[in-house]
Every structure is written in C-alpha cells, then in structure tokens.
TORDREN-762944 format. One record per residue (C-alpha): chain; residue in one letter; y, z, x. Coordinates in steps of 0.25 Angstrom, whole numbers. Layout:
BEGIN
@mol:A&type:A&py:Y&pz:Z&px:X
...
END
This chain:
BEGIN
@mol:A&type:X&py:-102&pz:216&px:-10
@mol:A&type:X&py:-93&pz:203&px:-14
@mol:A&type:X&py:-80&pz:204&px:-7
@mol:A&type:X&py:-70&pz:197&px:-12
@mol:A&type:X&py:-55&pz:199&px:-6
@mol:A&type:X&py:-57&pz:208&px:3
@mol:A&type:X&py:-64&pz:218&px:-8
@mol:A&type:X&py:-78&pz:222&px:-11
@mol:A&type:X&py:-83&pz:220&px:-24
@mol:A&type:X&py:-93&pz:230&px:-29
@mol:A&type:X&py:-106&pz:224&px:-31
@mol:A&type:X&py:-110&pz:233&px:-43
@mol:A&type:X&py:-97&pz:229&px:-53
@mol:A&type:X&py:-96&pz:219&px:-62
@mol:A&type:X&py:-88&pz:208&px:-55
@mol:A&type:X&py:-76&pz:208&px:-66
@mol:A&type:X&py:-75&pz:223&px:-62
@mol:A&type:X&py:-77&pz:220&px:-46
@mol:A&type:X&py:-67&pz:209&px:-43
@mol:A&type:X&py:-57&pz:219&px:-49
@mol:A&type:X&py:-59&pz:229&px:-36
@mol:A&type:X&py:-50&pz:216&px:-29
@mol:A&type:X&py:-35&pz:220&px:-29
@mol:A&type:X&py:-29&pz:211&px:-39
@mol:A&type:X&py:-39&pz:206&px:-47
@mol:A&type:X&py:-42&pz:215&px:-59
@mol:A&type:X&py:-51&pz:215&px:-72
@mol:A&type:X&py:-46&pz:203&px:-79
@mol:A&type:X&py:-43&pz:193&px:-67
@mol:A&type:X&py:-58&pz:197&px:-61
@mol:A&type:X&py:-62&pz:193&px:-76
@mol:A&type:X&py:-54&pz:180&px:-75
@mol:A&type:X&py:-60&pz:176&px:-61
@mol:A&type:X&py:-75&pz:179&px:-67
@mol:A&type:X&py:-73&pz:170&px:-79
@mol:A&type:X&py:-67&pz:157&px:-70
@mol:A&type:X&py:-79&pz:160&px:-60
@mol:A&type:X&py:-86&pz:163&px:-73
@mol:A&type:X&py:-92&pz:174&px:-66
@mol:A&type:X&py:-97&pz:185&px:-78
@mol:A&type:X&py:-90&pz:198&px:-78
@mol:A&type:X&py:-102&pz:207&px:-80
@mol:A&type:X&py:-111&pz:203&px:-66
@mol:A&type:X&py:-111&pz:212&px:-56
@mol:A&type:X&py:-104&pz:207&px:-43
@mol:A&type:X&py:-118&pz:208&px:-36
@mol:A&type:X&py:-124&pz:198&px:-43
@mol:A&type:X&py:-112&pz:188&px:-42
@mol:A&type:X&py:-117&pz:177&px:-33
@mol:A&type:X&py:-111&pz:175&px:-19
@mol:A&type:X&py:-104&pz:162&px:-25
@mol:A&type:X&py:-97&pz:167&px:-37
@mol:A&type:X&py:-92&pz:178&px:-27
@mol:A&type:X&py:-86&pz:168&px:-18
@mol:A&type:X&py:-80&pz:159&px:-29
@mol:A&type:X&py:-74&pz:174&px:-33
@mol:A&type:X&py:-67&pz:176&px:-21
@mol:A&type:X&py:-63&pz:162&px:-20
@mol:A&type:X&py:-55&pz:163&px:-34
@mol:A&type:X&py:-49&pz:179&px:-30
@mol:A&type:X&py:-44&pz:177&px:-18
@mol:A&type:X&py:-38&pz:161&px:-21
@mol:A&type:X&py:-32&pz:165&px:-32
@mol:A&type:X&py:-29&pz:178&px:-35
@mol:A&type:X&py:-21&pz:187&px:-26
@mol:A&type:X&py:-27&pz:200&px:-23
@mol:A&type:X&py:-30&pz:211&px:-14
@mol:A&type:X&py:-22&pz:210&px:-1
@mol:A&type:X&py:-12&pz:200&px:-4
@mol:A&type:X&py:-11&pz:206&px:-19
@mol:A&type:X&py:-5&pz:218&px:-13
@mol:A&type:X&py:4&pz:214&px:-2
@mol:A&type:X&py:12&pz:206&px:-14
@mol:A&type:X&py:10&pz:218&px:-20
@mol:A&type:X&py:16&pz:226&px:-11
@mol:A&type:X&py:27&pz:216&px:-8
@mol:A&type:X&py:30&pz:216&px:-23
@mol:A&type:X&py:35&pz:231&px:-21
@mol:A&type:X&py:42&pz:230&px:-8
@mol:A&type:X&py:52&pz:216&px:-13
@mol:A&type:X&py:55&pz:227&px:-25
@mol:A&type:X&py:59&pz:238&px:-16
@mol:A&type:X&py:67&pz:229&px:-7
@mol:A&type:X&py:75&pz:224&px:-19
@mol:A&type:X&py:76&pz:237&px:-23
@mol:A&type:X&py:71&pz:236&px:-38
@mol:A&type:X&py:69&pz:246&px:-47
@mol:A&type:X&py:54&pz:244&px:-47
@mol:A&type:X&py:54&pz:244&px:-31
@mol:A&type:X&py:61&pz:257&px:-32
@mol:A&type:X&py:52&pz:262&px:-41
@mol:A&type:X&py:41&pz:259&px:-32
@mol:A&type:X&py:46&pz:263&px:-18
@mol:A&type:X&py:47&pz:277&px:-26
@mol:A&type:X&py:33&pz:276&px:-31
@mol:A&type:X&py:38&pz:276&px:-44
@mol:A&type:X&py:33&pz:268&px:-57
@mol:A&type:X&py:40&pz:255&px:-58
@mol:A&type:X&py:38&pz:250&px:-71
@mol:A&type:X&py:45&pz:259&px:-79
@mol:A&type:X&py:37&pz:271&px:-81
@mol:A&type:X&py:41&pz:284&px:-85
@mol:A&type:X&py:40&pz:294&px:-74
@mol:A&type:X&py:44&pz:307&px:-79
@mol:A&type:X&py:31&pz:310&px:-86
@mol:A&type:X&py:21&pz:300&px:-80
@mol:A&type:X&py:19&pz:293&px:-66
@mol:A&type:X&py:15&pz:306&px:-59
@mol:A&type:X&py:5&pz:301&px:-51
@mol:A&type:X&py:15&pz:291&px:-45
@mol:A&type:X&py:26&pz:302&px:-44
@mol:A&type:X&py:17&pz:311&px:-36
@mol:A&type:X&py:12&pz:319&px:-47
@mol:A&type:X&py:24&pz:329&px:-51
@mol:A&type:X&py:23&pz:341&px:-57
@mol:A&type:X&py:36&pz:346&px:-62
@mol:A&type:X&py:32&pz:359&px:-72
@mol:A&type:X&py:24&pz:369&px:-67
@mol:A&type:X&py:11&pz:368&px:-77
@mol:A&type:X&py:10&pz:352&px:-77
@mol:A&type:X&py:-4&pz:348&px:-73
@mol:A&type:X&py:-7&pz:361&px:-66
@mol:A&type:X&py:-21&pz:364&px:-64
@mol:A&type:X&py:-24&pz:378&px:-68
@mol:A&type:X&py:-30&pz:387&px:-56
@mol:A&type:X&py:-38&pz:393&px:-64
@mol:A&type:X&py:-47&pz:393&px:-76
@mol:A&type:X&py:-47&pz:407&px:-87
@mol:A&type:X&py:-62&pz:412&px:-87
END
C-alpha cells in the first residue's frame, strides 16, 4: 500500500480514483496531478513504480493543502464566522444549512429527522396476508 499524506491508498483502484481517498484532493485535481506526472489514469496503483509514488507525494503534499492542515483552516473557517456572529455562523452553530436552503420540507437529516404528521414516513407494523 503507497501511503501518501498520512493516507493508505488501496492498491487494487485505479490511481485517478485512489488519490481521491486523501482529504482535499478530489476527481479532477487527482486528474490534473496524473496528466503533469503524465502518470495514466487507468493503471492500477500496484503497478505504479516506487518513483512515480514518490514524485506523487512530492507534488500533494508541496503544493496542495490537504488532510490535517485542510481541516484545521476548515474548522477555523467556521469558528472567525461564529465569533463575528454572521448569519452563516449562526446558521452553522445551530447545525443549520447555511447556504440558503429551504428547511421546511428538506434538510431532515440535518434537523434530526422530524416527523410532525402522524403517517409521515411511518413503517407499517405489519403486512395484510
């Protein structure tokens, strides 16, 4: 297994679709990182050399900001908006979608999945014979 980041890639996917199990990098930046290495797509990450998987973890971790780091700024992000008290920090210290969803239908999952009339999304008991 080629670890790059701090992450395990699988072995057994194609390298486009393994790099994106690193937080940060997803479908088209893994795709833009094989064409520079000019790496293709379609090879399995076991038969990627031990070189290519250096020059690959030399490129993510110089260049693009992932994993760890990625998600303290992430995180950061959200607490400055809740200390300046914005709507969007608000919205998510509530837990709350923040980008201008509606919520009286949709975002169950999110509110804690409600159910406010006595027949919504009930599963019967018991089925007629």
């Amino acid at each position: 297994m080629a670890r790059i980041s701090g992450v395990n890639i699988p072995n057994d996917k194609r390298a486009e679709i393994a790099l994106t199990y690193i937080y940060g990098v997803g479908l088209t930046t893994s795709q833009k990182i094989l064409n520079l290495l000019k790496i293709d797509k379609n090879t399995r990450v076991k038969d990627i050399s031990e070189e290519d998987i250096n020059r690959l973890r030399q490129i993510i971790e110089k260049d693009l900001t992932v994993e760890g780091e990625l998600r303290r700024t992430k995180i950061s992000n959200i607490k400055r908006l809740k200390e300046v008290k914005s709507y969007r920090g608000s919205r998510h210290a509530k837990g709350l979608p923040a980008r201008g969803q509606r919520t009286k239908t949709n975002s169950r999952t999110v509110r804690g999945n409600k159910r406010l009339t006595m027949g919504s999304g009930k599963t019967n008991a018991a089925q007629k014979t």
